[in-house]
DOLUMRO-847284 format. One record per atom (N, C-alpha, C): x, y, z negated. Coordinates in steps of 0.02 Angstrom, whole numbers, padded with zeros to 5 digits, always signed. Example, Ala and Ser with C-alpha at 12.3 -4.5 7.8 and 13.67 -1.06 7.14 Angstrom:
2
+00660-00284-00390/+00615-00225-00390/+00660-00165-00390/+00642-00112-00354/+00684-00053-00357/+00645+00002-00394/
//
This chain:
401
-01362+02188-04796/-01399+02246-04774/-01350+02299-04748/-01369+02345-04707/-01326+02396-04655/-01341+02456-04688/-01322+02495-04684/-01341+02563-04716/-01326+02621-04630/-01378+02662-04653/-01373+02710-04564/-01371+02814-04615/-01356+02844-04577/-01386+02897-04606/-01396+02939-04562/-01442+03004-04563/-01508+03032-04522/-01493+03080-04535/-01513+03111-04462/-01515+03202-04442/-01573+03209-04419/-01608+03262-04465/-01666+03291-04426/-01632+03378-04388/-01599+03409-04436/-01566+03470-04432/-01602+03517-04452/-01630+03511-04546/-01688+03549-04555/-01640+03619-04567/-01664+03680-04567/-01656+03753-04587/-01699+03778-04598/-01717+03798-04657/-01760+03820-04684/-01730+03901-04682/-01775+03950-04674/-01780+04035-04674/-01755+04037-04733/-01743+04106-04765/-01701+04162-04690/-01645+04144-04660/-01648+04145-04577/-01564+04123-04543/-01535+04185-04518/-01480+04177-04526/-01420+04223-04515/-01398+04200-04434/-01346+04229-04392/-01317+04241-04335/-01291+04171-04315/-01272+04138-04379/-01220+04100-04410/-01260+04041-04405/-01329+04019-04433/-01345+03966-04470/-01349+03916-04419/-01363+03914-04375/-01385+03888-04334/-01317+03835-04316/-01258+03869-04282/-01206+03843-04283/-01167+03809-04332/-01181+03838-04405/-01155+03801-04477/-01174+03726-04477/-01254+03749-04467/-01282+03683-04476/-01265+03624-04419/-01253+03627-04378/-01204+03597-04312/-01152+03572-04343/-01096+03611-04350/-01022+03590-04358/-01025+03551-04428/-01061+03570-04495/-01055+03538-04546/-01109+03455-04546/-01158+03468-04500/-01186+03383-04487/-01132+03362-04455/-01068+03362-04385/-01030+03360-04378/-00997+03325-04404/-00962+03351-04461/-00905+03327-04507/-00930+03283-04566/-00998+03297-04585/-01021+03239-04633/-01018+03173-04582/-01052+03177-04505/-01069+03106-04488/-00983+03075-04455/-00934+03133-04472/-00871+03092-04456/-00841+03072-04535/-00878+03106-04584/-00849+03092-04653/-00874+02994-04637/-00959+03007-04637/-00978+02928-04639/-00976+02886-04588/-00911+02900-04546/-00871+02843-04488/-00821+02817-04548/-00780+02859-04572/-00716+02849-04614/-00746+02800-04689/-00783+02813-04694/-00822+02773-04760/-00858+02714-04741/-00865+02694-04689/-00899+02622-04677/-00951+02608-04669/-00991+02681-04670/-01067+02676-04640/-01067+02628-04563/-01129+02606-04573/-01141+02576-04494/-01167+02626-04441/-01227+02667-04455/-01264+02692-04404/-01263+02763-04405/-01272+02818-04381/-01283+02875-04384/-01352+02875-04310/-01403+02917-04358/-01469+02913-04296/-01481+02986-04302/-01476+03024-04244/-01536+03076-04223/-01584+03092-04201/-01645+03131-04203/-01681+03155-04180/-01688+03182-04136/-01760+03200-04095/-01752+03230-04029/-01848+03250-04054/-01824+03324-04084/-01884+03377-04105/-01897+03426-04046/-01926+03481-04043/-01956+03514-04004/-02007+03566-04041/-01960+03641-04061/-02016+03685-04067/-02062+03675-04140/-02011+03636-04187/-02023+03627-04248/-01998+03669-04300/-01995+03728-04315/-01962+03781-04341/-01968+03768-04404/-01899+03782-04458/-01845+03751-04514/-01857+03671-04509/-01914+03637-04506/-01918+03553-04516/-01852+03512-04455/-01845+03524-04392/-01779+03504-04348/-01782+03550-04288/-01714+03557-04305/-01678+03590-04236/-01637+03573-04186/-01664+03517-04171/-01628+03464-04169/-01659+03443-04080/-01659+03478-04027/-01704+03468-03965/-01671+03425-03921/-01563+03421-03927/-01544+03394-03878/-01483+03322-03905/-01528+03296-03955/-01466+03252-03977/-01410+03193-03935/-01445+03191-03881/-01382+03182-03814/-01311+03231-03823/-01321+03293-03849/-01261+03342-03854/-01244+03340-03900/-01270+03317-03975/-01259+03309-04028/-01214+03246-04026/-01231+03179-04020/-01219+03130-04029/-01144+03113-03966/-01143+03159-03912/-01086+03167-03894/-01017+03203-03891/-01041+03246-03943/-01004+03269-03984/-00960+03219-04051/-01008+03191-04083/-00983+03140-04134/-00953+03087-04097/-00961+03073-04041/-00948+03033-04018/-00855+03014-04001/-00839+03091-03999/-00754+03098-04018/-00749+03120-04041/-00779+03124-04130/-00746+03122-04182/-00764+03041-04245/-00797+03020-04194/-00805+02937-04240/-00765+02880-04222/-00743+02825-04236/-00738+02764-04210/-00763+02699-04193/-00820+02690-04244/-00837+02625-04269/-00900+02641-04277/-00951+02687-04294/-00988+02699-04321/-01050+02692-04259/-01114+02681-04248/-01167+02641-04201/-01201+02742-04180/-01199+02736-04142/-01228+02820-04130/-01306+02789-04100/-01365+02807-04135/-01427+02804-04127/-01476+02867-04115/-01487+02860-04055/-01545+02893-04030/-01613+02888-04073/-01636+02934-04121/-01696+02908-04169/-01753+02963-04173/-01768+02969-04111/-01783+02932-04059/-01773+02986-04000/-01780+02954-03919/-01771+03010-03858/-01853+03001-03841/-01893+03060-03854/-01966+03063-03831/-01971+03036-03773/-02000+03000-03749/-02027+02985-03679/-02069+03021-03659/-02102+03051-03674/-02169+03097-03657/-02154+03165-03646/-02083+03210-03675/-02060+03254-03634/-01996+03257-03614/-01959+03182-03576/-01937+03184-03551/-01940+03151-03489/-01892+03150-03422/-01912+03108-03349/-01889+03037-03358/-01911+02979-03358/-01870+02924-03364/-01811+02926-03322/-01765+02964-03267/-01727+02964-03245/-01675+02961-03279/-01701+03033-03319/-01631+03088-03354/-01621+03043-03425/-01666+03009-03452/-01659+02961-03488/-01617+02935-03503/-01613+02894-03427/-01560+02815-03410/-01487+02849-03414/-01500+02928-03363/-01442+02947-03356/-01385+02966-03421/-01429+03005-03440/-01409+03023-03518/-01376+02974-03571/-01430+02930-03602/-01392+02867-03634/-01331+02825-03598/-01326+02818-03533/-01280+02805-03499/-01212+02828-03513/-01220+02879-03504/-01150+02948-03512/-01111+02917-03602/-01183+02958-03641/-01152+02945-03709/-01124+02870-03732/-01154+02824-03697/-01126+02750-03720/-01082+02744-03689/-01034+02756-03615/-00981+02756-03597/-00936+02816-03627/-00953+02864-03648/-00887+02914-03684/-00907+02878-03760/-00941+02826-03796/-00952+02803-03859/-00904+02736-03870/-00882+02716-03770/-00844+02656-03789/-00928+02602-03812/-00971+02599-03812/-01019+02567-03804/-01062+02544-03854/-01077+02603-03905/-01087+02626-03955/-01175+02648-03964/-01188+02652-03928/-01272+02681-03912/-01337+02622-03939/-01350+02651-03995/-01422+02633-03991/-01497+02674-03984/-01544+02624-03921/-01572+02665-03877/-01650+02674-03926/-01664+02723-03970/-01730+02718-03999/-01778+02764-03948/-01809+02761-03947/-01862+02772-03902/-01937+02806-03958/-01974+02847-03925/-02052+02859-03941/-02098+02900-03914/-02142+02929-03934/-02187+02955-03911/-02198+03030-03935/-02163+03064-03987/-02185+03141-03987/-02250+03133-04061/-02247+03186-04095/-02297+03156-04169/-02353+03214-04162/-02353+03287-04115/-02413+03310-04151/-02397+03380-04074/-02440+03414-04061/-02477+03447-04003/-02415+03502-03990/-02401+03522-04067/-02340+03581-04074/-02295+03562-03998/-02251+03481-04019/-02219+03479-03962/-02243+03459-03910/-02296+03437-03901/-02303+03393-03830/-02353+03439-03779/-02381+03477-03823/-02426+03533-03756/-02386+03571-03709/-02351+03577-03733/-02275+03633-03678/-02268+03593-03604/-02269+03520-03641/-02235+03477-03588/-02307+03457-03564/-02348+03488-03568/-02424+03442-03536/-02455+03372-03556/-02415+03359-03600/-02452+03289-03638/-02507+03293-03684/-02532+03249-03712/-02600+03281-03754/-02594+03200-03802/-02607+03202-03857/-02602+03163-03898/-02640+03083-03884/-02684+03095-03847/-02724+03044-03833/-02703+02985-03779/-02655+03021-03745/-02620+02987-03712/-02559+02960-03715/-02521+02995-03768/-02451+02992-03754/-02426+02892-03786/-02447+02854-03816/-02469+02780-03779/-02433+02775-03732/-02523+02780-03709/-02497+02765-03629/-02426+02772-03577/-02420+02852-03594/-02358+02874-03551/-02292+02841-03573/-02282+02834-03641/-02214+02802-03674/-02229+02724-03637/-02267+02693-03631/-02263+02638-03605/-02255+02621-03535/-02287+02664-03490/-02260+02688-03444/-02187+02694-03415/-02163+02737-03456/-02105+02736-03458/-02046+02715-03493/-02079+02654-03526/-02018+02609-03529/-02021+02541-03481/-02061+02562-03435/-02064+02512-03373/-02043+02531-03343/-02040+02618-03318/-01993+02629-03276/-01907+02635-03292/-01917+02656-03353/-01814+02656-03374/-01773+02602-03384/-01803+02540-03410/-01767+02489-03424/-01729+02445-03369/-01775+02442-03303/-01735+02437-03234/-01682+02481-03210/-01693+02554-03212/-01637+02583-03187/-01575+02565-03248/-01572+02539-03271/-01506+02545-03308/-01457+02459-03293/-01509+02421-03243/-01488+02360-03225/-01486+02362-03163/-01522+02393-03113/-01535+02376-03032/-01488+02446-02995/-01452+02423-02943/-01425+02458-02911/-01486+02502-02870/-01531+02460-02857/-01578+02507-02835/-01638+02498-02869/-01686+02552-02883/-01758+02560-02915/-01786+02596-02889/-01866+02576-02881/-01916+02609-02872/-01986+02605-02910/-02013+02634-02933/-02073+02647-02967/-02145+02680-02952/-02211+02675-02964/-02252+02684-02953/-02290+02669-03005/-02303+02710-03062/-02351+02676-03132/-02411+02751-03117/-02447+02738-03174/-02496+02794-03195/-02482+02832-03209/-02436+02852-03234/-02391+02927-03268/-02325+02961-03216/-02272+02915-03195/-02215+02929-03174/-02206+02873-03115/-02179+02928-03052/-02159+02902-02983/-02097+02915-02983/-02074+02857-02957/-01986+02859-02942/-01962+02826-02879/-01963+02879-02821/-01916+02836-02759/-01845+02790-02766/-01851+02767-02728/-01787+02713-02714/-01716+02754-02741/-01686+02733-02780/-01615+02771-02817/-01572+02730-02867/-01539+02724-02835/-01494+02705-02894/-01464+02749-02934/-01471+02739-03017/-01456+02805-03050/-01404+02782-03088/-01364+02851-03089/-01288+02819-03117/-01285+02869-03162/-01241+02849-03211/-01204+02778-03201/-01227+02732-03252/-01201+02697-03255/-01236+02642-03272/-01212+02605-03369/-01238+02587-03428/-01216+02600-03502/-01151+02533-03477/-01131+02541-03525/-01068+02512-03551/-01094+02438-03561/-01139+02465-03604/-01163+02393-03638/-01244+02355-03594/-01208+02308-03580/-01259+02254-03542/-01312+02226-03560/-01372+02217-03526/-01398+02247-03475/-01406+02323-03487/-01411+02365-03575/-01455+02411-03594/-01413+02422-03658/-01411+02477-03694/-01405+02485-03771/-01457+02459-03798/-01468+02431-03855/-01506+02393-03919/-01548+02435-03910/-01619+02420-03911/-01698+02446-03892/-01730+02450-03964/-01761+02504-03990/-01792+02515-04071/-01843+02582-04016/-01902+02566-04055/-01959+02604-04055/-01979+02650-04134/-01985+02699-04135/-01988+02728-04183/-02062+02723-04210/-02082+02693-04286/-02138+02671-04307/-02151+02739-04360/-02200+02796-04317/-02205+02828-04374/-02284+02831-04406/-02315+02784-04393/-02359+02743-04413/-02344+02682-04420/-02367+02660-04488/-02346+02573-04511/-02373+02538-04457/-02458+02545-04433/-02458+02494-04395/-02420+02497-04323/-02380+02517-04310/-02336+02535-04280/-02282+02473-04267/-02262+02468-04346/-02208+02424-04348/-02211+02374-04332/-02282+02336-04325/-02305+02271-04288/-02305+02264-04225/-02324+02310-04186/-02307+02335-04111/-02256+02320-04088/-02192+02357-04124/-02127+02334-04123/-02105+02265-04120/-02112+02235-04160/-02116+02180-04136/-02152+02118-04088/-02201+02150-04076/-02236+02132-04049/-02202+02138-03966/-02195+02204-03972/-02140+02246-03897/-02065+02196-03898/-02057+02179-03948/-01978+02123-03974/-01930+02177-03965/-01939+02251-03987/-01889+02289-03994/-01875+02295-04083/-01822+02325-04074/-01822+02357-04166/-01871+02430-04194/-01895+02390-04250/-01938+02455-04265/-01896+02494-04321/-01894+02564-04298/-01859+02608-04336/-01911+02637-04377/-01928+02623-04464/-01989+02635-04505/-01964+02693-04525/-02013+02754-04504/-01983+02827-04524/-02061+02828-04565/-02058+02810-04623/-02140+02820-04669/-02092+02802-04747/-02048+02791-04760/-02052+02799-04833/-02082+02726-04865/-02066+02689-04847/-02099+02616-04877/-02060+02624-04952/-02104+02583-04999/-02089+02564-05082/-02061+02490-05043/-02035+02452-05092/-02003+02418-05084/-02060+02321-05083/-02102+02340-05110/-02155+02307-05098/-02183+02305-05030/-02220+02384-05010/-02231+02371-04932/-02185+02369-04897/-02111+02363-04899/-02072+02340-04855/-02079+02241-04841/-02092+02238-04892/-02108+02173-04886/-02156+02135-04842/-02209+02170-04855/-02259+02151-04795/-02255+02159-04743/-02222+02235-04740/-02223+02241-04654/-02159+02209-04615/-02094+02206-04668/-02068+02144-04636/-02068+02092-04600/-02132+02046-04660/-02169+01984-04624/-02201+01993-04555/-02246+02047-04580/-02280+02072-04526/-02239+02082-04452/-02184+02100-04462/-02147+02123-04398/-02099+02066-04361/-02089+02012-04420/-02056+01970-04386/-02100+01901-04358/-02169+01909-04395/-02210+01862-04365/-02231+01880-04289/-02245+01944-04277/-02243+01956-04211/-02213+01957-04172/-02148+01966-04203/-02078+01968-04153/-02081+01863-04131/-02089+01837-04171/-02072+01778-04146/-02141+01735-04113/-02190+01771-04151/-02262+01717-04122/-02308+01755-04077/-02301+01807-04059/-02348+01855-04006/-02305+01906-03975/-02259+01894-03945/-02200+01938-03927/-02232+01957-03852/-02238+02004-03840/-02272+02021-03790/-02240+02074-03731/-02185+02066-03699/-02129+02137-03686/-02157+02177-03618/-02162+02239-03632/-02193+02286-03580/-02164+02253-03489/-02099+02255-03501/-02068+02245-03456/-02001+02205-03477/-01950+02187-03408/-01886+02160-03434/-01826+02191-03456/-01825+02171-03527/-01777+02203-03570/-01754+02167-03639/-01686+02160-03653/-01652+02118-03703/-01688+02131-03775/-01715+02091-03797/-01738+02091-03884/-01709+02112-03910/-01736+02144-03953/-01685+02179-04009/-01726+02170-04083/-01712+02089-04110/-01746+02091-04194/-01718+02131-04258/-01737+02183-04260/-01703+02245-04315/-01764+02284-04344/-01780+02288-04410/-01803+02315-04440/-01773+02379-04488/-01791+02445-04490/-01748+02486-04531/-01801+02517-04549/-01800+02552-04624/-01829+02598-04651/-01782+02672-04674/-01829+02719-04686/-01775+02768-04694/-01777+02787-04750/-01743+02814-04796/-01762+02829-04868/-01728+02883-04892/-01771+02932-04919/-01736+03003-04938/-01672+02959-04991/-01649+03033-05000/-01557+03003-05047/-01525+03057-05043/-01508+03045-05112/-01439+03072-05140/-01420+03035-05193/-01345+03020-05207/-01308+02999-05256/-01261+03036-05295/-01292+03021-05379/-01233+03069-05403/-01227+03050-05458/-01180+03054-05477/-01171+03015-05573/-01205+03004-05612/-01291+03035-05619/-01318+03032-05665/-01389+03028-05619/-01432+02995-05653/-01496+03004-05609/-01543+03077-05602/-01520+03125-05663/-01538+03197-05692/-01489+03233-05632/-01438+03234-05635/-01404+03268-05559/-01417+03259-05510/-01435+03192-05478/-01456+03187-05418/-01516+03221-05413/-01572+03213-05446/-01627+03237-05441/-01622+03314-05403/-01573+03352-05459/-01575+03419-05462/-01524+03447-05374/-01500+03412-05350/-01452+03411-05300/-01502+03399-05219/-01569+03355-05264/-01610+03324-05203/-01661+03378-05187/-01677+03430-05209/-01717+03497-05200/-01749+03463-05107/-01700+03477-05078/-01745+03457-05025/-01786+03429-04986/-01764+03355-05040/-01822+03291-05005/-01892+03342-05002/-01904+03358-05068/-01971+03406-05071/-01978+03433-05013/-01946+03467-04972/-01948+03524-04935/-01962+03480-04875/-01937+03418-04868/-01951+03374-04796/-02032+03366-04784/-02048+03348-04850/-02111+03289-04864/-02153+03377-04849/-02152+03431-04877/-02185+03499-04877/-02198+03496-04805/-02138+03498-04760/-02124+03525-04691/-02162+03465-04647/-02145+03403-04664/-02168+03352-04622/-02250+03353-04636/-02266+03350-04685/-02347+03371-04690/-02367+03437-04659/-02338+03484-04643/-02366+03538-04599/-02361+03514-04546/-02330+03481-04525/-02329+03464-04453/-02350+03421-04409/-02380+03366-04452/-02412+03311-04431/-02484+03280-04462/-02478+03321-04524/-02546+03306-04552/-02625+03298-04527/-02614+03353-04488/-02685+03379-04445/-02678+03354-04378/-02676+03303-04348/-02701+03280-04289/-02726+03337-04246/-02672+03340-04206/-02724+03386-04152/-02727+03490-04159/-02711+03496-04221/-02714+03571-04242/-02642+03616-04211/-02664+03669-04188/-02594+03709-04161/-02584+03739-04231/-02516+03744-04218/-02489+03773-04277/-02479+03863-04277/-02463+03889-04331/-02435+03958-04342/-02410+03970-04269/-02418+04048-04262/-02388+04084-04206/-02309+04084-04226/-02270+04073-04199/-02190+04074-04190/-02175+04141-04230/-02153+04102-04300/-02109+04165-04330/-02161+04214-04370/-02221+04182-04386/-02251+04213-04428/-02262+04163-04506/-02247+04117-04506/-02227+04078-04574/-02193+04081-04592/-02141+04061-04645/-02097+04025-04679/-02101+03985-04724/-02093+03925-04697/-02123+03877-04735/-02081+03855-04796/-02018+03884-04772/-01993+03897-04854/-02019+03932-04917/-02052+03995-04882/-02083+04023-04934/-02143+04009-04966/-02194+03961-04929/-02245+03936-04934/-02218+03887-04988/-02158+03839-04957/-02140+03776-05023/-02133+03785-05078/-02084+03855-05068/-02073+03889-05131/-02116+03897-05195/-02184+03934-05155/-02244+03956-05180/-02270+03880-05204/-02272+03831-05180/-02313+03782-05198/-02280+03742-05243/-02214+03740-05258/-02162+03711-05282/-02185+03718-05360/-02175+03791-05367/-02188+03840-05422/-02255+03825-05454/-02322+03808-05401/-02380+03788-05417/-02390+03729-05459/-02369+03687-05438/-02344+03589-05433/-02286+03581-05473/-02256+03574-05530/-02211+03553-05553/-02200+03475-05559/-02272+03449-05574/-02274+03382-05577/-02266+03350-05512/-02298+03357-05480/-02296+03339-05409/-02224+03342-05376/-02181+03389-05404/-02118+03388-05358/-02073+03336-05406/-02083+03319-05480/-02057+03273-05520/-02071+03220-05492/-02135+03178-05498/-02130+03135-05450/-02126+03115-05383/-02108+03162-05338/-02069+03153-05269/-02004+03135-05286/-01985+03193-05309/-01905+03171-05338/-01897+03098-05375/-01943+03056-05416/-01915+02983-05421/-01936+02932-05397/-01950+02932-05316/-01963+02891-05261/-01890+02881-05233/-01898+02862-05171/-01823+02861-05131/-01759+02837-05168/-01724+02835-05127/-01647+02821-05163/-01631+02879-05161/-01635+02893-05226/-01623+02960-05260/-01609+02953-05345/-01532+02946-05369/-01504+02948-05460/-01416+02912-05429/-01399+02879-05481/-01363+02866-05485/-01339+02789-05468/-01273+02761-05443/-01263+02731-05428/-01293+02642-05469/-01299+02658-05506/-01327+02606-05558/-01413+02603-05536/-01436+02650-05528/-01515+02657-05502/-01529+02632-05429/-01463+02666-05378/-01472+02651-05333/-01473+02581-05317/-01408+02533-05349/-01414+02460-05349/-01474+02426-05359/-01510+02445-05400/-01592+02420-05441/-01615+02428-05378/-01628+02477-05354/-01687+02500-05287/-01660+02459-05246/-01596+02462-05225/-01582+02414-05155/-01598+02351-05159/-01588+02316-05211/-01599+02246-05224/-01673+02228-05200/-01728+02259-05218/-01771+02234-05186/-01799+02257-05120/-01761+02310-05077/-01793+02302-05053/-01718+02266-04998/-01685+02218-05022/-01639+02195-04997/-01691+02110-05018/-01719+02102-05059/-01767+02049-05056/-01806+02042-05012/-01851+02107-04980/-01874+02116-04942/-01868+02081-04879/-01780+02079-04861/-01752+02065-04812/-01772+02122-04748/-01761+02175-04783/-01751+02225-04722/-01696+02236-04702/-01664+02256-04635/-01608+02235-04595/-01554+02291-04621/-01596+02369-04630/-01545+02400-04616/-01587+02457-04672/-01580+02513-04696/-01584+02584-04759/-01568+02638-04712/-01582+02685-04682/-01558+02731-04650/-01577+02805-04718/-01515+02833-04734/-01531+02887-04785/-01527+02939-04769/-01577+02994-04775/-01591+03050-04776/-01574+03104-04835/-01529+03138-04830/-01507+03193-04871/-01487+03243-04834/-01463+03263-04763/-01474+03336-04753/-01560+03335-04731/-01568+03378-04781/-01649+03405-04784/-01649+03469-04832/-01684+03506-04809/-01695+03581-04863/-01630+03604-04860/-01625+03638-04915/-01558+03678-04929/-01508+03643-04968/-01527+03548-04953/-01457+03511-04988/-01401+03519-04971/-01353+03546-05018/-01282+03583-04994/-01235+03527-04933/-01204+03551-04914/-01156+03520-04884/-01098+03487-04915/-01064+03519-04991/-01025+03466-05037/-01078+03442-05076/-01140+03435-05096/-01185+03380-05120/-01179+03317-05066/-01194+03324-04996/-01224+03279-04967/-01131+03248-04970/-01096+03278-04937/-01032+03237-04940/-01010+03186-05002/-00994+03231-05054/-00999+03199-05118/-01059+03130-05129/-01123+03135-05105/-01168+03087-05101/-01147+03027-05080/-01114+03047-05001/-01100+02963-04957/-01036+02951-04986/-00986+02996-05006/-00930+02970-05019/-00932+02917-05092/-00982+02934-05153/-01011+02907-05196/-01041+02835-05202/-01085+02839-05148/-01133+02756-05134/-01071+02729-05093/-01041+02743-05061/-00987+02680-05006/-00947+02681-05044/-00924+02700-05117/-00885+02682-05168/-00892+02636-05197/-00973+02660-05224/-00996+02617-05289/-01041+02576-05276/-01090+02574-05242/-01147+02549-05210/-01132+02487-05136/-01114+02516-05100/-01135+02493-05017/-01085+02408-05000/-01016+02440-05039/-01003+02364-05040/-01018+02308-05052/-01084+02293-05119/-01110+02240-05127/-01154+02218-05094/-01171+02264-05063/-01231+02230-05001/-01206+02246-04930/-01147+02258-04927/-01102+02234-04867/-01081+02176-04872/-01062+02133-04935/-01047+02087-04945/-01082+02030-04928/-01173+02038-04942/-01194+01984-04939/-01250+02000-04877/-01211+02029-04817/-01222+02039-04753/-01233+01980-04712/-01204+01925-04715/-01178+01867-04672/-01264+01824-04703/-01279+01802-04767/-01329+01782-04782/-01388+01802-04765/-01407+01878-04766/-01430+01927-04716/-01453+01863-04647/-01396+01876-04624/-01403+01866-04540/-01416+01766-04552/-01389+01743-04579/-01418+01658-04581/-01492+01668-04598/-01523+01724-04631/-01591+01700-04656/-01640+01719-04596/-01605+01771-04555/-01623+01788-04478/-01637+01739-04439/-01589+01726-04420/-01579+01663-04375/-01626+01618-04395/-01633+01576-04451/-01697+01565-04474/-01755+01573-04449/-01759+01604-04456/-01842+01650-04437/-01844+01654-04371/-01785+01663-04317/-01798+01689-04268/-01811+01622-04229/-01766+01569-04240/-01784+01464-04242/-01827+01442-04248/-01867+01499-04305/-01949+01462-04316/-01945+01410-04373/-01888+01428-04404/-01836+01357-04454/-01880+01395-04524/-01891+01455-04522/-01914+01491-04579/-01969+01489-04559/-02024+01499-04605/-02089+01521-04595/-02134+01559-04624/-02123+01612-04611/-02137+01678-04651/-02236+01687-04661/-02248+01690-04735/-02325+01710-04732/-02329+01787-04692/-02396+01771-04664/-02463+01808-04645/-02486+01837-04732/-02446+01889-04724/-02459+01944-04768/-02505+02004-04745/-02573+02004-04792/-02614+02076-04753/-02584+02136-04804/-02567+02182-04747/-02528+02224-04735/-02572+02308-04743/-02651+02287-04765/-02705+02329-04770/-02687+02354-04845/-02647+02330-04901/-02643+02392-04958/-02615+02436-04946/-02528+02431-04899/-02486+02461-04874/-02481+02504-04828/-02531+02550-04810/-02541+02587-04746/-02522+02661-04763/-02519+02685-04807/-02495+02738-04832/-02442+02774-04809/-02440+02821-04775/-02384+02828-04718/-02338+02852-04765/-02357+02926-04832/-02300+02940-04839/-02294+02926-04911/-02325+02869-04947/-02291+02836-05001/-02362+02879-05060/-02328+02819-05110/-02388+02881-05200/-02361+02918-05224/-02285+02934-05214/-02259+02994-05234/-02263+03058-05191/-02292+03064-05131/-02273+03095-05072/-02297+03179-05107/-02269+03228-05065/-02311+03298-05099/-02358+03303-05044/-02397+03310-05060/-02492+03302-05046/-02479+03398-05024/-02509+03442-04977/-02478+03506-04956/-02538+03537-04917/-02586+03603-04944/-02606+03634-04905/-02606+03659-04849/-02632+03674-04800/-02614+03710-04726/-02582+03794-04779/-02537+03799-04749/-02517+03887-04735/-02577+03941-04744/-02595+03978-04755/-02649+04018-04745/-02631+04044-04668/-02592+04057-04670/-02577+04097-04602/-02534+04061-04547/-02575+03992-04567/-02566+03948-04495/-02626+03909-04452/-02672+03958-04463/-02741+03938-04415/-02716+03967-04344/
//
């Protein structure tokens, strides 16, 4: 199993002159701490107008930034919206960063989660489908054909060759971001990698596994022409720390994600608070204080205690046979020597044993992908639960109608 770790770029109120930039330079130096420690992946986001949950609008500038201060480490796009961006600037973009990455780019892709961001850009929820698909018919050619032209339902593109062109042939590694489970079947279905941003238990990782690799190999269906990519990842809040009672107390912010991510996506369709009249810190706060129980059991979901706990959790969902763990710990106000101390902790004590039995990993792949394995038709209908039985369950704001 691979281990990845995740930037949303939450800041939670009150910000200073300062915060904004802190929070920059110190994600920075953690995702060059976890080049030097043996992490595989580092993935960012690409938010929009999501205030304290990510600040995170241009991770092309982010990720090329890390990009000379890493060596080894997989720089992941998680994900570049298609729906407010041009498939041009796309091609162009990932292009750039995978040639100054030395050829390092993985290309996640999606669609935008809720009206906040996508009305600016004129999209509307009902569609945005459509348009992401759209436009991965039109981007996946320009990054192979000296010349392209396009004509779909959404996006027109005259004759151009757009430069320059990735490093890596035909395309960087293709992952669709599943932030709906049934999602993750799609993915495979698309024969890209599904990047599972829902919080799976280690049980429904199991199913939707099956689920994702039965489609990947028996109904593979690809929008357009573009290299497979069989990769499954889930993401899982985390922190590590000597004791499973410290970590807890260090993890304050998972709460604050699961708070923030339920304001923001819960309601289908609802505009949110006027700009700068919430704080949804103070709201968490308030509800935190309400809910004691409720934030106890958030806190013992995720890979979240101690290195001895964490081993227990990985194991199954390393049974699972999921490819890759992507961990989430900058969130809320988790310090910056917590989160360091965290990765430097698990790639100590933890990450080597299931770096170890990486290679078995990939034979049981191959397998499956031969058709040599034959994975059950698992229904995947108990498991739909996007954000898990521990999740914090979160009122609207009063003063976000």
């Amino acid at each position: 199993m691979k281990f990845g770790v995740f930037y949303e770029l939450q800041l939670p109120r009150p910000w200073g002159p300062t915060s904004e930039r802190d929070l920059y330079h110190r994600a920075l130096d953690q995702l060059e701490l976890a080049d030097r420690l043996g992490y595989d992946y580092a993935w960012q986001v690409e938010h929009h107008f999501l205030e304290e949950y990510s600040h995170s609008p241009a991770p092309e500038v982010f990720l090329g930034a890390a990009s000379q201060r890493t060596r080894r480490i997989r720089l992941g796009h998680g994900i570049i919206q298609l729906t407010t961006n041009h498939p041009a600037r796309v091609a162009e973009r990932v292009a750039c960063l995978d040639l100054l990455s030395d050829g390092r780019v993985e290309f996640g892709i999606g669609e935008g989660a809720s009206i906040t961001e996508l009305a600016p850009f004129g999209r509307t929820m009902e569609e945005k489908r459509a348009v992401w698909e759209d436009a991965v018919r039109c981007i996946l050619p320009m990054m192979r054909e000296e010349g392209w032209e396009y004509e779909g339902p959404h996006f027109r593109f005259p004759l151009r060759n757009v430069l320059p062109k990735p490093l890596q042939r035909p395309h960087p590694p293709l992952w669709v971001a599943c932030s709906q489970l049934e999602t993750i079947e799609m993915a495979g279905r698309r024969g890209m990698g599904a990047l599972g941003f829902q919080f799976l238990s280690a049980d429904a990782a199991h199913a939707w596994v099956h689920a994702y690799y039965n489609s990947f190999v028996k109904r593979q269906e690809k929008l357009t022409e573009y290299e497979a990519n069989p990769n499954i990842a889930v993401v899982s809040y985390f922190m590590c720390a000597e004791t499973d009672e410290e970590a807890r107390r260090r993890a304050d912010g998972v709460t604050f994600f699961q708070f923030a991510l339920r304001y923001y996506n819960a309601a289908k369709g609802r505009e949110r608070a006027r700009p700068g009249t919430v704080s949804l810190w103070e709201e968490y706060e308030a509800w935190k204080r309400a809910n004691p129980e409720a934030v106890r059991r958030a806190l013992s979901g995720g890979l979240i205690g101690s290195p001895e706990t964490l081993r227990r959790k990985l194991r199954k969902f390393e049974a699972s046979h999921i490819d890759q763990v992507i961990l989430l710990n900058q969130a809320g106000n988790n310090t910056h020597e917590h989160i360091c101390e965290s990765l430097e902790l698990f790639a100590r004590e933890v990450m080597p044993e299931f770096h170890a039995r990486e290679p078995e990993h990939q034979a049981w792949k191959r397998g499956v992908l031969a058709r040599e394995i034959e994975l059950e038709e698992i229904d995947t209908a108990p498991f739909r639960e996007r954000f898990g039985p521990n999740a914090v369950q979160v009122a609207r704001p009063a003063a976000a109608e």
